[in-house]
C-alpha positions as CSV (number, residue, x, y, z in Angstrom):
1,X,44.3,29.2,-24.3
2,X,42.8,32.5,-24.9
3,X,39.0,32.5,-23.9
4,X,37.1,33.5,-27.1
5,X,33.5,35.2,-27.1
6,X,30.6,35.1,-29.7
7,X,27.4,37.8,-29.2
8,X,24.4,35.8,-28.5
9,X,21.4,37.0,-30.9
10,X,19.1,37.5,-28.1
11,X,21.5,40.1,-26.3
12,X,19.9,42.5,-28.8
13,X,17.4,40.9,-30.7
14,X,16.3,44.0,-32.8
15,X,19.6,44.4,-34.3
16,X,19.6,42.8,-38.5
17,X,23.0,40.7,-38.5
18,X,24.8,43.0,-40.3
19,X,24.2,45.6,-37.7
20,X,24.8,43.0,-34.8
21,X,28.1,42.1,-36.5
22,X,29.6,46.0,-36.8
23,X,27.9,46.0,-33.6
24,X,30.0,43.0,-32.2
25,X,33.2,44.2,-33.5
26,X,33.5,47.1,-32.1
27,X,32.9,45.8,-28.8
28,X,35.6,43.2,-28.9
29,X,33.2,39.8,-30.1
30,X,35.4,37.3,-31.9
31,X,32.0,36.0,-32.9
32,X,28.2,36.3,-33.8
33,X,25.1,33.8,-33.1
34,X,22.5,34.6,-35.0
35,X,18.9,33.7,-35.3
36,X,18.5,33.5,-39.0
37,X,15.2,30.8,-38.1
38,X,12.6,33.0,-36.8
39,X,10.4,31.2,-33.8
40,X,7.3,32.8,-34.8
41,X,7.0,34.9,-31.3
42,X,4.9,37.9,-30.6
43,X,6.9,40.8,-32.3
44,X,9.9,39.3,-33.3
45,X,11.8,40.3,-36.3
46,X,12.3,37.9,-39.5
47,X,15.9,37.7,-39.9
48,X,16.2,35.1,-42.4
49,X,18.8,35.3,-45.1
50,X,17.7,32.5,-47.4
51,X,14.7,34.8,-48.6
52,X,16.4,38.3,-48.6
53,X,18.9,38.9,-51.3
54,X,20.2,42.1,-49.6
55,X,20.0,41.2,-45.9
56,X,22.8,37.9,-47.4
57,X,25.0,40.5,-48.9
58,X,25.0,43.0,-46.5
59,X,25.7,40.3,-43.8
60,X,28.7,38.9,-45.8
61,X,29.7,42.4,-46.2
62,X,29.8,42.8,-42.2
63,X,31.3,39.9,-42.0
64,X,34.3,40.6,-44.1
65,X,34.7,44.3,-42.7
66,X,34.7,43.5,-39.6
67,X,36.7,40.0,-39.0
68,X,33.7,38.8,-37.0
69,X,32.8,35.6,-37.8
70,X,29.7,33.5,-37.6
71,X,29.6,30.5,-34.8
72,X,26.0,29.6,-35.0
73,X,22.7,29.9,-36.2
74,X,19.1,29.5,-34.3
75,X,16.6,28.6,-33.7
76,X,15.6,25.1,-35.6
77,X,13.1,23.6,-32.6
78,X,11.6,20.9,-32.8
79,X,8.2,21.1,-31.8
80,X,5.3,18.4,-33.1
81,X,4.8,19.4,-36.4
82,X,8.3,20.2,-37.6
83,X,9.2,20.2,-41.0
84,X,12.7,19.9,-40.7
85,X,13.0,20.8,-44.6
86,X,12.0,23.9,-43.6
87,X,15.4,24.9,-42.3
88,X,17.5,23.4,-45.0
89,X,18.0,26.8,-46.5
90,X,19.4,28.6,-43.5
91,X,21.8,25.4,-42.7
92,X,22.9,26.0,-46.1
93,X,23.7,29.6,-46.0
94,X,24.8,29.3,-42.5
95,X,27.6,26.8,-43.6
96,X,28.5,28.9,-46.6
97,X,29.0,31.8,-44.4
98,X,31.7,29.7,-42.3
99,X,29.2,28.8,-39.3
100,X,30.4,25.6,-37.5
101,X,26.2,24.9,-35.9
102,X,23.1,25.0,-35.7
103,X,21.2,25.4,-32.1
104,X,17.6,23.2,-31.3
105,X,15.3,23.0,-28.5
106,X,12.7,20.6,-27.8
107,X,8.8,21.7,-27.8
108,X,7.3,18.5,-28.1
109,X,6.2,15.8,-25.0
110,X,6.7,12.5,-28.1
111,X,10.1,11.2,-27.1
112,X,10.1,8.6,-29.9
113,X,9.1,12.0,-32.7
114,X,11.7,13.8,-31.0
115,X,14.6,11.3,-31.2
116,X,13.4,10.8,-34.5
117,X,13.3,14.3,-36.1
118,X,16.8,15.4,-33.9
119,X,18.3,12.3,-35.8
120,X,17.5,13.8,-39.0
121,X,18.3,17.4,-38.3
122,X,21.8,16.3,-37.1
123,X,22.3,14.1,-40.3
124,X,21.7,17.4,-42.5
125,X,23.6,19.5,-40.8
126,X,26.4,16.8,-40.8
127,X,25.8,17.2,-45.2
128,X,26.8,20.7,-44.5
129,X,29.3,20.3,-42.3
130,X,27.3,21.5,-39.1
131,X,27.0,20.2,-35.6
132,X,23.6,20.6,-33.7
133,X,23.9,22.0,-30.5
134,X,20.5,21.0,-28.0
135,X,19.9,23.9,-26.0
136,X,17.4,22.6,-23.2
137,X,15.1,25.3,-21.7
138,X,13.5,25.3,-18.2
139,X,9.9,26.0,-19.8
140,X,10.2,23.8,-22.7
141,X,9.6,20.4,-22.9
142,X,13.2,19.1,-22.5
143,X,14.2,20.9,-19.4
144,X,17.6,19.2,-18.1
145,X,20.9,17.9,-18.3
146,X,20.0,14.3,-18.0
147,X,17.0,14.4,-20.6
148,X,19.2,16.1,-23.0
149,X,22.3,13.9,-23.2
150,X,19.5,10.8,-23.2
151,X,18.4,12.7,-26.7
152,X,21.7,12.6,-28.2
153,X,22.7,8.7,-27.2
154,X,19.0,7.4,-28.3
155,X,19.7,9.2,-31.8
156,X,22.8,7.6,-32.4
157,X,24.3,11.3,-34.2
158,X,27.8,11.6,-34.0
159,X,27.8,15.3,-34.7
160,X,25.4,16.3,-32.0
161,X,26.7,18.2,-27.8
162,X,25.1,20.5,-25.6
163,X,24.4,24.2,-25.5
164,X,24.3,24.8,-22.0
165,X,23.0,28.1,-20.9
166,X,24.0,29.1,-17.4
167,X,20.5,30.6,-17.0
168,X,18.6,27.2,-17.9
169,X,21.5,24.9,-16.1
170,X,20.4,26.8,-12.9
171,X,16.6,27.0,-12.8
172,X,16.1,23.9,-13.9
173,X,17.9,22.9,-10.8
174,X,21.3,20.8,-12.3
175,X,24.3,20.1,-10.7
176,X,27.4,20.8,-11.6
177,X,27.8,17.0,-10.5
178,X,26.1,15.8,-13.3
179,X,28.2,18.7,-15.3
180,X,31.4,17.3,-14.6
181,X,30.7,13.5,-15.4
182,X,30.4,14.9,-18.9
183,X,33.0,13.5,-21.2
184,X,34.1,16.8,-22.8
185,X,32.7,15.9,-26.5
186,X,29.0,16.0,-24.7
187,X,29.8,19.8,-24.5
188,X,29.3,21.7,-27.4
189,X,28.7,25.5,-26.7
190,X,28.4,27.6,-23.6
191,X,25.4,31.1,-22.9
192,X,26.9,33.1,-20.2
193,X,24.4,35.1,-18.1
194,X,23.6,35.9,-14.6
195,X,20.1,36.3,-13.0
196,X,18.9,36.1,-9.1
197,X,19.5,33.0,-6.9
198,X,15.8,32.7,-6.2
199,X,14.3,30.8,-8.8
200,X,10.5,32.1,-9.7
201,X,8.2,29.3,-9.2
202,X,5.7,29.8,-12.2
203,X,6.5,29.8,-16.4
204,X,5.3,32.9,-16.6
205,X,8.4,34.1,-14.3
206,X,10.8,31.8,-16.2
207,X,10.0,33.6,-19.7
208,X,9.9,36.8,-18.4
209,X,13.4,36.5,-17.0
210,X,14.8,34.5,-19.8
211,X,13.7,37.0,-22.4
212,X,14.0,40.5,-20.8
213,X,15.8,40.7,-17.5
214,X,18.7,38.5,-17.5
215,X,21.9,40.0,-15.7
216,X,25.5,40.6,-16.3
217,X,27.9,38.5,-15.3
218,X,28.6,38.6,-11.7
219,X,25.8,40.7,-10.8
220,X,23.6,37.7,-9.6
221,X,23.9,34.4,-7.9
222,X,24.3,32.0,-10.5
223,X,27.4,29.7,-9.9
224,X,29.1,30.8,-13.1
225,X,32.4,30.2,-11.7
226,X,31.6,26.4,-11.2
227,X,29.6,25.8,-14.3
228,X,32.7,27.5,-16.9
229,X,34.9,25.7,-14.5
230,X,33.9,22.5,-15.8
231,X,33.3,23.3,-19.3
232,X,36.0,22.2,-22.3
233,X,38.6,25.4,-22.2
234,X,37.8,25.3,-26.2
235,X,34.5,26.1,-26.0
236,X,33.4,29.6,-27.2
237,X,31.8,31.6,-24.6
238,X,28.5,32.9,-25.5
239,X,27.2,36.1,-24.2
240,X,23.1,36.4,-24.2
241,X,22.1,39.1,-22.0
242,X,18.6,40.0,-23.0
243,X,17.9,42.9,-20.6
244,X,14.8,45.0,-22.1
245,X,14.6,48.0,-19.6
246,X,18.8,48.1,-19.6
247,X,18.1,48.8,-23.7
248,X,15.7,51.0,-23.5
249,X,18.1,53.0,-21.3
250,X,21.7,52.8,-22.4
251,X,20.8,51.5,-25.8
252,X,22.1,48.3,-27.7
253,X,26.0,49.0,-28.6
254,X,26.5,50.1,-24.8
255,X,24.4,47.6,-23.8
256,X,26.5,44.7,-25.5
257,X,30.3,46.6,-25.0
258,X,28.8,46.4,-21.3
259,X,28.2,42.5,-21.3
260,X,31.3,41.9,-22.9
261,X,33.0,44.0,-20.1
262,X,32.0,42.5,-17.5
263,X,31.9,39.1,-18.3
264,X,35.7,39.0,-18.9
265,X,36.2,40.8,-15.5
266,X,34.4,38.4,-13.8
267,X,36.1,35.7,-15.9
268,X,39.9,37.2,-15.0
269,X,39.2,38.0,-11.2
270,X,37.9,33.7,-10.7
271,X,41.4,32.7,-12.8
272,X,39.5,31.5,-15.9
């Protein structure tokens, strides 16, 4: 089966979708994640298409020029005072637009809340005919493997897997062990990146990495071989690459023709 790639929002997070679609297709992207659901960070842009008329058509406009098509949409977290409501309009568009999920992280320390409001984010999405992918992140509050597929079973969703980030899988110190006792359905979408073996020891090094130096493929020593390996063959391969200093320098469309470029390379010389 032909490997199939989508361009992670975060790759170039100062790219509007339309221009991160044009963007995509010329480099090759069979795909797009956006983040239509801001997170309310320091200086990030508002992307959200529910609110902005010309932003929708433009993006539907990108979408049909360039046969790119939309995978996901982020970031819908769930942190303690979620309104889950709140994200009901980008689901909406996001399914109308041909995306097949929405992506969630966990920001709240509640277990019961959380199990709670993931159950009823997973049944709207299922209305719209959305799975939820649960990202876990090494600073966040649910951090692993194990925590993660805990969330799904205790909320009893049927249309809920895993977005497992090869950055996150590594620093928060899984095994590909646990990886591999995963029934296949438990695996729902795949971030390739690469970043140094050493893993830094404070949040503050975590963030910094995870936002603005994260490597290409290959260039690091992140077992990516092992964690595709013993992913489902079906699942899309997601390229976030956030690399601030690398986009300052070549600029965004070199930067992203760049991670697609090597990430197949390093896919084709390990046989996968």
């Amino acid at each position: 089966m032909k490997r199939q790639f989508s361009l992670v929002y975060l790759t170039a997070s100062e790219l509007a979708p339309p221009e991160m679609i044009e963007t995509a297709g010329r480099a090759g992207f069979d795909y797009v994640s956006l983040r239509t659901i801001a997170m309310g960070l320091p200086g990030e842009l508002n992307f959200g298409l529910s609110s902005n008329p010309a932003l929708l058509r433009d993006t539907k406009a990108a979408l049909a020029d360039s046969g790119v098509k939309l995978l996901d949409i982020e970031n819908a977290r769930l942190h303690d005072d979620v309104d889950i409501r709140k994200y009901l309009p980008e689901m909406e568009i996001a399914a109308e637009l041909g995306a097949k999920a929405v992506l969630t992280n966990i920001w709240s320390t509640d277990r019961a809340f959380v199990v709670d409001k993931f159950a009823e984010l997973c049944g709207h999405a299922k209305s719209y005919g959305l799975k939820v992918n649960l990202e876990f992140v090494t600073w966040a509050s649910i951090t692993d493997l194990k925590d993660s597929v805990e969330i799904i079973k205790s909320s009893g969703a049927d249309n809920a897997a895993i977005a497992l980030d090869t950055l996150h899988f590594s620093r928060s110190r899984c095994t590909l062990e646990e990886l591999a006792a995963l029934p296949p359905d438990y695996l729902g979408a795949l971030h390739l990146c690469d970043a140094p073996a050493e893993i830094p020891t404070t949040k503050e090094g975590l963030i910094h990495t995870g936002r603005g130096e994260r490597l290409y493929v290959g260039e690091g020593g992140i077992d990516i071989a092992g964690i595709v390996s013993n992913m489902p063959a079906n699942v899309v391969c997601g390229i976030e690459i956030p690399h601030i200093e690398r986009l300052k320098a070549i600029g965004a469309s070199e930067h992203i023709s760049r991670s697609i470029e090597t990430t197949k390379a390093y896919l084709e010389a390990n046989g996968l």
